[in-house]
N, C-alpha and C positions, 0 to 999 in steps of 0.2 A: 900243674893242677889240672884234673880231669874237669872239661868243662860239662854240663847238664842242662839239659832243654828244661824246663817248667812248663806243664802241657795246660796246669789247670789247678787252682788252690782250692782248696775248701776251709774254710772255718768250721771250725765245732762249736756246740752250744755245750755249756758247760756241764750243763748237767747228764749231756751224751755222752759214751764212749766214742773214742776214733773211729773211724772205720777199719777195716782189715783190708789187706790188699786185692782179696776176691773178692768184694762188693764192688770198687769200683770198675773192675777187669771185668767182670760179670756185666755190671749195666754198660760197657762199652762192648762187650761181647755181643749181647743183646740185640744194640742196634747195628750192629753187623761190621763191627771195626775188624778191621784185618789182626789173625792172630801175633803177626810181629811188630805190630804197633800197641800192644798191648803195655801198660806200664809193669816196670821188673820189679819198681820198689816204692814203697809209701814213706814219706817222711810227715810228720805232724808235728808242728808247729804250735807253740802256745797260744802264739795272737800272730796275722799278718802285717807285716812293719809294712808304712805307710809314710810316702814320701814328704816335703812340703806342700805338693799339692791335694793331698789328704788319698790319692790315689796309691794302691799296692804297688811297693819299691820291686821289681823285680831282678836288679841287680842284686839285691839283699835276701830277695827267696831261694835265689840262685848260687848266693853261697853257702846259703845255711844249707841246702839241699847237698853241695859238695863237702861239705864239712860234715855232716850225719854220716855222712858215706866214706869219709875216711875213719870213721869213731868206730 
């Protein structure tokens, strides 16, 4: 299994749409991120799973990130 860094989560508010992949490559464009650190692809998630200690599981973002990406 291909592994995948998780650089950065956002949640959406329900009554928003996702974002697109250019909004957030845009506001990291912006503040002058390097063109090949740019992210390649967006995955959006329903809700962020959330460990016992009520903090984002990132082992668990992490797969579901690899898992989108095989679908």
């Amino acid at each position: 299994m291909r592994r995948f860094d998780v650089a950065e989560a956002v949640r959406v508010v329900a009554e928003h749409r996702p974002p697109s992949l250019d909004q957030p490559a845009a506001f990291l464009r912006d503040r002058g991120l390097s063109r090949r650190k740019l992210p390649e692809r967006l995955v959006v998630l329903p809700e962020l799973p959330l460990g016992h200690t009520g903090k984002v599981c990132l082992p668990t973002v992490t797969r579901s990130a690899a898992m989108a990406g095989e679908a």
